[in-house]
C-alpha positions in Angstrom: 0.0 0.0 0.0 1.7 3.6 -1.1 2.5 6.0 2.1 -0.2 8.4 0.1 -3.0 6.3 0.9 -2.4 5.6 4.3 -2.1 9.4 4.9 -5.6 10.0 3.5 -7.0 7.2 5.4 -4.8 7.2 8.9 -7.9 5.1 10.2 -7.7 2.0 8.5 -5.2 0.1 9.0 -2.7 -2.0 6.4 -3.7 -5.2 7.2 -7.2 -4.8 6.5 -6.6 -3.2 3.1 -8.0 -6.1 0.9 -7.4 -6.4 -2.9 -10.6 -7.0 -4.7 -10.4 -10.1 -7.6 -12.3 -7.7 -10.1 -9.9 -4.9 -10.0 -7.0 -3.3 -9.7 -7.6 -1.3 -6.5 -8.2 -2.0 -2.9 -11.2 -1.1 -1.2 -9.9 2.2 0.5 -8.3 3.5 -3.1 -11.8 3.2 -4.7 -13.2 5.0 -1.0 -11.0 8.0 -1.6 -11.5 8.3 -5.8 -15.7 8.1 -5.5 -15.1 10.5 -2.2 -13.4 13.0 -4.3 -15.1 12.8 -7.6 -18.8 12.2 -6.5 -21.4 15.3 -5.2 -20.9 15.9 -1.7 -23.9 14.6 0.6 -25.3 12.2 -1.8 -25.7 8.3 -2.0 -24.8 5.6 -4.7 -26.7 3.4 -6.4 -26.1 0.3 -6.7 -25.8 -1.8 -9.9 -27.0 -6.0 -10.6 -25.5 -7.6 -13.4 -28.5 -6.5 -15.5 -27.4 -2.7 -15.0 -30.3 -2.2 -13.2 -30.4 -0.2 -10.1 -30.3 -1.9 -7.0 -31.0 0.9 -4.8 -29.6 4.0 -3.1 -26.9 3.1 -0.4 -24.2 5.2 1.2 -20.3 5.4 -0.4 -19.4 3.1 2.5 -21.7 0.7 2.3 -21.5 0.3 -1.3 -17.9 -0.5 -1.1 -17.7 -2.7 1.7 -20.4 -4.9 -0.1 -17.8 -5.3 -3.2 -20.9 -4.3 -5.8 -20.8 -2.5 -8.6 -22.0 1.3 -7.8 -22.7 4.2 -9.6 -22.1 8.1 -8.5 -23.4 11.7 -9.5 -20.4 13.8 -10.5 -19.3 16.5 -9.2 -19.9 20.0 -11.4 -16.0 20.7 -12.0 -15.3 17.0 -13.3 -16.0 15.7 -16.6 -16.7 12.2 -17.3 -16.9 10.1 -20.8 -18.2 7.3 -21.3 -17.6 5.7 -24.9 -18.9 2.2 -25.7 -17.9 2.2 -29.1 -14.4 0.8 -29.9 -14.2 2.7 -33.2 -14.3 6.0 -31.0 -11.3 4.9 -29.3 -8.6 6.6 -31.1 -10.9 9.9 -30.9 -10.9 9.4 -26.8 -7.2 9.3 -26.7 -7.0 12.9 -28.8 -9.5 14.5 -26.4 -7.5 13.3 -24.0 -4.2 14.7 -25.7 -6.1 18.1 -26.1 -6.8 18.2 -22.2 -3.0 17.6 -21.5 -2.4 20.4 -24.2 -4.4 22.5 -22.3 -2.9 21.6 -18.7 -5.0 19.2 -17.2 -4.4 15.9 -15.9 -7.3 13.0 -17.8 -6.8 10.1 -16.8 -8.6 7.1 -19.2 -9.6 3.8 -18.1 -10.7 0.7 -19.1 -14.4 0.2 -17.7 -14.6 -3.8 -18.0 -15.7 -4.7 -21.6 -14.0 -4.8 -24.8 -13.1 -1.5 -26.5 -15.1 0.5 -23.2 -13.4 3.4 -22.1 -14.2 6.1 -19.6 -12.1 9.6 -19.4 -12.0 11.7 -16.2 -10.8 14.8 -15.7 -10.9 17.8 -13.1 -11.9 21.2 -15.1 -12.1 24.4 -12.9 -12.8 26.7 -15.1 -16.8 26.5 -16.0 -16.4 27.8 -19.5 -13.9 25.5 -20.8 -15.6 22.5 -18.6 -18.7 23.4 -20.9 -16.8 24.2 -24.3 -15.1 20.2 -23.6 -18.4 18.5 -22.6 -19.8 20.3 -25.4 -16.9 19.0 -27.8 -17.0 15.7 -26.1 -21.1 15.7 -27.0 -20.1 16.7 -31.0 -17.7 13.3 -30.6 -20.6 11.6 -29.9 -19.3 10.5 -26.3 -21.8 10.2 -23.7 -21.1 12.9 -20.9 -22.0 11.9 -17.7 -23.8 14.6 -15.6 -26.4 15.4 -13.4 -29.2 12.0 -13.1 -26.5 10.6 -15.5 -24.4 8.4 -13.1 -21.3 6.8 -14.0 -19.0 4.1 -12.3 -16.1 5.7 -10.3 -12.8 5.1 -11.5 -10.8 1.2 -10.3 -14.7 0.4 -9.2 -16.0 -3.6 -9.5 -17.5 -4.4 -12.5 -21.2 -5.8 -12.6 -19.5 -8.9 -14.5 -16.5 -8.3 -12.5 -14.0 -8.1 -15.7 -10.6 -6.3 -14.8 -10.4 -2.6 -14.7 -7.4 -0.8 -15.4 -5.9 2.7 -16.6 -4.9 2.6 -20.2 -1.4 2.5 -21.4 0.3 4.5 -24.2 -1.1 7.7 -22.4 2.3 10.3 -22.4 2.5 12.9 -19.3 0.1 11.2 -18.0 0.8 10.8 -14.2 0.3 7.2 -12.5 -2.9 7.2 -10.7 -1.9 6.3 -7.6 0.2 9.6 -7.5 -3.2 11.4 -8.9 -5.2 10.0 -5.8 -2.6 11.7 -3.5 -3.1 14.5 -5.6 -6.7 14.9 -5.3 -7.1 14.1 -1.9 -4.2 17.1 -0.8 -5.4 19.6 -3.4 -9.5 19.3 -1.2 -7.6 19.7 1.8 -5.7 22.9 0.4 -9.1 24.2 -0.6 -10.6 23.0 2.6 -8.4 25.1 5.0 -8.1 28.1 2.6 -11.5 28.0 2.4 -12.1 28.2 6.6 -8.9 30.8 7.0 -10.8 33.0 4.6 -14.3 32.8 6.5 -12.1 33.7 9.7 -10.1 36.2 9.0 -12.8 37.8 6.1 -10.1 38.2 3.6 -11.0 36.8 0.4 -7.2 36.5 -1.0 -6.4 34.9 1.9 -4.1 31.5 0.4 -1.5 29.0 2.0 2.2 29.8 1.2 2.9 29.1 -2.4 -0.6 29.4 -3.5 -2.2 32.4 -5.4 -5.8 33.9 -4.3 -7.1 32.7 -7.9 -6.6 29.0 -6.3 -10.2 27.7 -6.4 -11.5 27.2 -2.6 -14.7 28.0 -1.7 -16.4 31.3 -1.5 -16.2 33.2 1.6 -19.5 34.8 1.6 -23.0 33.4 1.1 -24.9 33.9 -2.0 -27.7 36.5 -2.0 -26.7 38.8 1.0 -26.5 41.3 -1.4 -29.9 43.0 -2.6 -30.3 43.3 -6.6 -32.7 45.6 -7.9 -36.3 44.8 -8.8 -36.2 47.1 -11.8 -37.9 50.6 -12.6 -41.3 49.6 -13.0 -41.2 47.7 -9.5 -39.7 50.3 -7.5 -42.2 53.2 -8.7 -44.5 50.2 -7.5 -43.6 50.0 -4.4 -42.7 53.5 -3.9 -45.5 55.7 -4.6 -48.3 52.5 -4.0 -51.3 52.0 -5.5 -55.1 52.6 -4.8 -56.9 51.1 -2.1 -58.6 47.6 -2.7 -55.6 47.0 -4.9 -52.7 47.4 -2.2 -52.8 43.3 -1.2 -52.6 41.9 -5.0 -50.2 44.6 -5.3 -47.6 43.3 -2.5 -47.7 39.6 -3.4 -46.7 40.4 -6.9 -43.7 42.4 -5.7 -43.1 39.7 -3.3 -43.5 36.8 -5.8 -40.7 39.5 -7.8 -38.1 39.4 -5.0 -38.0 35.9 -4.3 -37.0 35.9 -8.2 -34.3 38.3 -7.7 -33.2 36.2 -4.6 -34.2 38.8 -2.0 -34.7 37.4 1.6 -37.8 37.8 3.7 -35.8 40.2 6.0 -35.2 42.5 2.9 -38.3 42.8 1.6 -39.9 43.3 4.7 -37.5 46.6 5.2 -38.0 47.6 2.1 -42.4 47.7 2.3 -42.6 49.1 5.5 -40.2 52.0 4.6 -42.4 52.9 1.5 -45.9 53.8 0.0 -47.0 50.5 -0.7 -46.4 49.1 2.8 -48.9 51.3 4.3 -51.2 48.2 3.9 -48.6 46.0 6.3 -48.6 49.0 8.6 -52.3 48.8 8.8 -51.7 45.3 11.2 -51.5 45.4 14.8 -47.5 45.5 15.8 -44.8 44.1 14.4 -45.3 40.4 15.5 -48.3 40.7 13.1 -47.0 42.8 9.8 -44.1 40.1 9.7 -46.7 37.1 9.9 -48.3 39.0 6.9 -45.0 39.5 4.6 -44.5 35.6 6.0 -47.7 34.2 4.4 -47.1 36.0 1.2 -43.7 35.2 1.0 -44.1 31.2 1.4 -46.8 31.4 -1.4 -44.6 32.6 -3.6 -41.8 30.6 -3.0 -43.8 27.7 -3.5 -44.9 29.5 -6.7 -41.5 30.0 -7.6 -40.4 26.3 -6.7 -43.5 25.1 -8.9 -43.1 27.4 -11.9 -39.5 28.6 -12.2 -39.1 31.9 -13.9 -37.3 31.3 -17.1 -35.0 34.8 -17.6 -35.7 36.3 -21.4 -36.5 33.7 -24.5 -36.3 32.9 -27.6 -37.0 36.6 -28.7 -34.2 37.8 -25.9 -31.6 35.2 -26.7 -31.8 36.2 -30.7 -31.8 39.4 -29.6 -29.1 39.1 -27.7 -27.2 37.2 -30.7 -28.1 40.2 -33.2 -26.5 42.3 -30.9 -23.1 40.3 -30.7 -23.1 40.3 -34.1 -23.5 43.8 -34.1 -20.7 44.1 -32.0 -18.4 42.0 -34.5 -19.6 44.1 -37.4 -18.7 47.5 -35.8 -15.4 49.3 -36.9 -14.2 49.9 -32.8 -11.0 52.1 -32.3 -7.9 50.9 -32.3 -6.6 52.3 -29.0 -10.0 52.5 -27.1 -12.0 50.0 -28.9 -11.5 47.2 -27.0 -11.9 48.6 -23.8 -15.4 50.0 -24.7 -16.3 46.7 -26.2 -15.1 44.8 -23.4 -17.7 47.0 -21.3 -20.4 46.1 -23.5 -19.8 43.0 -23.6 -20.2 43.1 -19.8 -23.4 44.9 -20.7 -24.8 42.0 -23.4 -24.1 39.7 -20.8 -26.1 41.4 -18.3 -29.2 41.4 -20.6 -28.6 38.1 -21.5 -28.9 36.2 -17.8 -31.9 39.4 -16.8 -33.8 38.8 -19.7 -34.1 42.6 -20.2 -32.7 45.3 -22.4 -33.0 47.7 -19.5 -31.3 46.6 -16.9 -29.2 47.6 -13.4 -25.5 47.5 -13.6 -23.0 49.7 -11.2 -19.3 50.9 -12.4 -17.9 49.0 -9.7 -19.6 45.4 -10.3 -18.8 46.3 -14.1 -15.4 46.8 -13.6 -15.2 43.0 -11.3 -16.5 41.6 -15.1 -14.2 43.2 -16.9 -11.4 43.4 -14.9 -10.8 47.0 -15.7 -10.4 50.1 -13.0 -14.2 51.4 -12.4 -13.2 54.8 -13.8 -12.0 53.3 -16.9 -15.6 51.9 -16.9 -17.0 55.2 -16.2 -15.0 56.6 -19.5 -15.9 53.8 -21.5 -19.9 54.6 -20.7 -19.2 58.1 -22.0 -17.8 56.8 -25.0 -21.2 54.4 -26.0 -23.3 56.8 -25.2 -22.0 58.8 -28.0 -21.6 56.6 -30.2 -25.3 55.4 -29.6 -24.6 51.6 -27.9 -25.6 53.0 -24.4 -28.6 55.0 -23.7 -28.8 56.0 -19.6 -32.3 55.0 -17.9 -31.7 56.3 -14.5 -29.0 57.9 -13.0 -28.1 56.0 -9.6 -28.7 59.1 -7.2 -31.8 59.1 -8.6 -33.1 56.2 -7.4 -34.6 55.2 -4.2 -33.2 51.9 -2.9 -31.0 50.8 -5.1 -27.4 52.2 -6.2 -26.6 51.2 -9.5 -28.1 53.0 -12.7 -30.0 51.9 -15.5 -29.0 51.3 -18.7 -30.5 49.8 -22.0 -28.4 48.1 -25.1 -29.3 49.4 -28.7 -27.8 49.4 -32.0 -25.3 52.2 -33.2 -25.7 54.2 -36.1 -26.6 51.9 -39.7 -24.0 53.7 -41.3 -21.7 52.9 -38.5 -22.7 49.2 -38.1 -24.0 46.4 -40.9 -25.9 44.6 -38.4 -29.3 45.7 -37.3 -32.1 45.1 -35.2 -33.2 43.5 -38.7 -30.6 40.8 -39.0 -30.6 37.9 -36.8 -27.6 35.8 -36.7 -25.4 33.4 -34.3 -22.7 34.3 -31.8 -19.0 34.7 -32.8 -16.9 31.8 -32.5 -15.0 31.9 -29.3 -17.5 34.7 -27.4 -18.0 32.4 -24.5 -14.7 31.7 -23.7 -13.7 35.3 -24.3 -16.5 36.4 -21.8 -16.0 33.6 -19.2 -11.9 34.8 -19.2 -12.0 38.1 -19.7 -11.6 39.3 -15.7 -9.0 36.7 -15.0 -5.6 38.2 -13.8 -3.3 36.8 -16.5 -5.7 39.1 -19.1 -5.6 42.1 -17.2 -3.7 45.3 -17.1 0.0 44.6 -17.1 -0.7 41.1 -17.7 -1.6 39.8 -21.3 -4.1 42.1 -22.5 -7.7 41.8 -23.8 -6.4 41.9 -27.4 -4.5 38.6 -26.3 -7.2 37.1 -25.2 -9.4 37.5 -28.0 -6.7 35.9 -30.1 -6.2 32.6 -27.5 -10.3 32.6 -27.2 -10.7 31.8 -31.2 -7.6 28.8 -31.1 -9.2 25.7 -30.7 -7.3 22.7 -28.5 -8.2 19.8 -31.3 -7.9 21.9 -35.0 -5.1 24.1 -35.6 -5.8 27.2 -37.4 -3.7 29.7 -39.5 -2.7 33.7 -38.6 -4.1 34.6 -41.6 -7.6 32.9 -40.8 -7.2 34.8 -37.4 -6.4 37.9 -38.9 -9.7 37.5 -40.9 -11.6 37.1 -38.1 -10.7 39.1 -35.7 -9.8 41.8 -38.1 -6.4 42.7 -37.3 -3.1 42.7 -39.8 -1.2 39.5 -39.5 1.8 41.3 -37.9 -0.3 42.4 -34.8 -1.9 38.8 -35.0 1.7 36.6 -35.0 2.8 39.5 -32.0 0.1 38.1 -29.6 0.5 34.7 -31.0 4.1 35.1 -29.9 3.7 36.3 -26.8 0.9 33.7 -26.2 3.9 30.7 -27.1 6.3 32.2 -24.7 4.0 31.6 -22.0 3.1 28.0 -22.7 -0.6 29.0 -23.7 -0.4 28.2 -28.0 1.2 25.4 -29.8 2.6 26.0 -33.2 1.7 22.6 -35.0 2.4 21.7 -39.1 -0.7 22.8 -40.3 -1.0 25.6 -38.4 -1.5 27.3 -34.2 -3.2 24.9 -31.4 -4.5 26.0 -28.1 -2.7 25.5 -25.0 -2.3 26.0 -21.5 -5.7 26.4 -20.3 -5.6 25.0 -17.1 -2.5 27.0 -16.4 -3.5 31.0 -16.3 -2.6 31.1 -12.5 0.8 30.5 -13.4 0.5 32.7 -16.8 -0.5 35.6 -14.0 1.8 35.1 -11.1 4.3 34.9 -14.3 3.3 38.2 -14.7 3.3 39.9 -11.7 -0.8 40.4 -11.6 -1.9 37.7 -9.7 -4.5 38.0 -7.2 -5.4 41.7 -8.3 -8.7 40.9 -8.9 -9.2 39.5 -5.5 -7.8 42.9 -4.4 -9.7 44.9 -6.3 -13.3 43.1 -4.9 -11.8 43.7 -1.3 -11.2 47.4 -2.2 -15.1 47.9 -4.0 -16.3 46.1 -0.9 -14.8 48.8 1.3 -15.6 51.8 -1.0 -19.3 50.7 -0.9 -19.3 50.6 2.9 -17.6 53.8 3.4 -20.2 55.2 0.4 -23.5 53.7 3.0 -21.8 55.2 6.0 -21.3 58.5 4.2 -24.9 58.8 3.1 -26.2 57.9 6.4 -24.3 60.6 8.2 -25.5 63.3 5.4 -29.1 62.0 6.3 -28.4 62.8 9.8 -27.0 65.9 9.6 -29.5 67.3 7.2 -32.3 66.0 9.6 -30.5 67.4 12.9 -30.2 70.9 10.8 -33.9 70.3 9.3 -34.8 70.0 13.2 -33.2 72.8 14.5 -34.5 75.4 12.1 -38.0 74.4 13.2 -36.8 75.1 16.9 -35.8 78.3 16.0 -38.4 79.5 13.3 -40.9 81.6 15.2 -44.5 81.3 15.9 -47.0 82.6 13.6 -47.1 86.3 14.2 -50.3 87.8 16.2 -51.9 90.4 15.0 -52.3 92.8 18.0 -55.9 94.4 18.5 -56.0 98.2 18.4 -59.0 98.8 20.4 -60.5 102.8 19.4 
């Protein structure tokens, strides 16, 4: 038994470490792989000979009984299946491609002839999708979500030998990949707690960059998002009597949508117009119990019928306007700044489902990973040219702090594409969205022009400069200068036929490389504090001007008396 194993499992001891006759893996080896690559808190099911389900048992149980199991996997791994022996070859290049791009895939062999499973850890949610997607166009079967899938050395239903499959270069031994996994959780485990302690986000154990992933340090939804304009004039000016209780459970049936919590929407009515009908109740005890009847109706409404955010009309509007975007002649120095922004923007109206919608320098500049008054010059620059049109201005506003904007199209003469054209999304937008906030692709690091090159290389098909320079309209000498730089940093491979994506998995290193790594952990930290101080300002202007309000009255004088002159 390696040292590794026993470190990961001090409990058990060596002598009781058993070596199944259907695999190649003792019992607390195949504990520790379905431990790390299952969904926390959930069960296996277990598998007759049939593949029919026996059943939802515990991990433990499941392995001590030596049956074959089945696990739901975990978000950030992606797992093949391929049952066809004519896909085989095709497996091992996807595999290649994943080295390429700095991950470690390990392939197996799942019991039958020509069967074949690939896992692999991907971090990074947009290229986790762009490789499920690619292994999906392969014709692989991706194993996710109600999909289960046989952990890796697991017992066969038929019990025929497992075993990882040779010829597979830089691959490491997957014994040395169990350590791996099972040091790498507890890394992530105690950077996560430090950082809950302390309250410092960038907070990372000696060696380690704040872009290691760990888990995040503060809930989701503490933060209030807007409702939108035509739900705050709602709630802030009210609406007749009779119509005051329909009124609040469709605002209510709004915030659970936007991920508001009871406590916020109760603070919100009883501050404004509309709540004048919760006021009407006797104390306090009884206008919560009111908001707390309305609010579990909706939830259950939500929980029934899920709000779907835009639609087909949004989502091809949304395409138009990328295309738009691709078709515009943007300025060389400042262009990609302000496209960057709107990009930021798109996206926005993409996950609201609305062309208007609420978006704040500061949360703009966290997307793009530029300073927030580089943002603020960037808006000045799209409203001219007509891409930006400003709804409300944030001090105008009544709760919320972040203005409103809404996307349209430039001048015609400026842009080909119209409201009248429909077509798809640029090659490579997702990618170039997902990426473009990291560290390595900020300021002093790579560059967004960079990255737009490295987004449109593909891991699998090489492509020319001259077909990049096509695309991304740019000369060929600017195209080979980010090319080069994007070689010296291990992130492209220059093949025979042409320039291969690399280095994926390895942007931490590309940004501590760099000098800019953990910036954007900074820069969160910093808007964080700026916000607070911002609150605390305009609460102490809201005192002062009511203590000054106050005293005024104390010192106005009574009405005057008119004195009576009697003749």
């Amino acid at each position: 038994m390696p040292q590794s194993v026993a470190a990961l499992s001090p409990t058990v001891r060596a002598r009781r470490f058993n070596t199944l006759p259907d695999t190649r893996a003792d019992r607390t080896e195949i504990l520790v792989w379905a431990r790390a690559l299952m969904v926390p808190g959930t069960k296996v099911m277990l598998i007759d000979a049939d593949n029919h389900s026996l059943g939802r048992v515990p991990l433990e149980a499941a392995v001590r009984s030596r049956s074959a199991f089945a696990i739901e996997v975990r978000a950030d791994w992606l797992a093949v299946d391929s049952d066809n022996p004519e896909l085989h070859q095709k497996l091992l290049e996807l595999g290649t491609a994943l080295r390429r791009d700095g991950m470690h895939p390990f392939v197996l062999r799942s019991g039958q002839s020509g069967h074949a499973h690939l896992w692999v850890q991907i971090a990074e949610p947009a290229l986790l999708a762009e490789y499920k997607q690619r292994a999906k166009e392969l014709d692989f079967d991706v194993r996710e979500g109600a999909k289960l899938c046989r952990p890796p050395m697991s017992p066969h239903r038929h019990g025929r030998p497992l075993a990882v499959l040779g010829a597979q270069t830089e691959t490491q031994p997957w014994r040395a990949a169990l350590e791996e996994i099972g040091r790498e959780r507890r890394r992530q485990e105690i950077e996560a707690t430090w950082r809950r302690i302390t309250g410092d986000p960038a907070w990372s154990l000696p060696g380690r960059t704040s872009a290691s992933p760990a888990a995040p340090t503060k809930p989701a939804g503490t933060r209030r998002r807007p409702l939108g304009r035509k739900w705050e004039g709602l709630i802030r000016y009210g609406v007749p009597p009779g119509q005051r209780h329909q009124a609040i459970q469709s605002v209510t049936l709004c915030a659970v949508n936007a991920g508001w919590t009871e406590a916020q929407l109760f603070a919100v009515l009883i501050n404004n117009k509309l709540g004048e009908k919760v006021l009407e109740q006797s104390g306090e005890a009884a206008q919560r119990q009111y908001i707390s009847l309305g609010w579990k109706k909706a939830v259950a409404r939500v929980a029934a019928r899920p709000s779907v955010p835009g639609g087909p009309q949004v989502h091809a509007e949304v395409a138009r306007l990328r295309a738009a975007m691709e078709a515009y002649p943007w300025k060389p120095r400042s262009g990609t700044t302000d496209r960057t922004v709107l990009e930021a923007h798109v996206g926005i109206v993409a996950s609201s489902g609305r062309r208007e919608h609420d978006a704040s320098v500061r949360h703009l500049a966290e997307a793009t990973g530029f300073d927030w008054s580089t943002v603020s010059r960037a808006h000045g620059r799209l409203r001219k040219s007509g891409w930006l049109v400003p709804v409300t201005g944030a001090e105008r506003r009544g709760f919320a702090t972040s203005a409103c904007w809404k996307v349209t199209y430039p001048r015609s003469k400026d842009c080909a594409v119209t409201a009248t054209h429909a077509t798809e999304a640029p090659g490579g937008y997702e990618m170039c969205v997902a990426l473009t906030a990291h560290d390595a692709f900020r300021r002093h690091g790579l560059g967004k022009d960079t990255l737009r090159v490295w987004s449109h290389l593909d891991a699998m098909a090489s492509v020319k400069a001259t077909a990049l320079a096509h695309t991304l309209n740019r000369s060929r000498r600017t195209v080979y200068d980010h090319l080069e730089k994007l070689l010296k940093y291990g992130l492209a491979v220059k093949g025979q036929s042409g320039w291969l994506r690399a280095g994926a998995a390895t942007l931490d290193a590309v940004a501590e490389a760099r000098g800019v790594a953990g910036v954007g952990a900074a820069q969160k930290v910093k808007h964080r504090l700026d916000r607070k101080t911002r609150k605390d300002n305009r609460e102490m202007m809201l005192r002062v001007k009511e203590i000054r309000t106050g005293s005024k009255e104390a010192e106005m004088p009574a009405e005057p008396v008119q004195a009576v002159v009697s003749r």
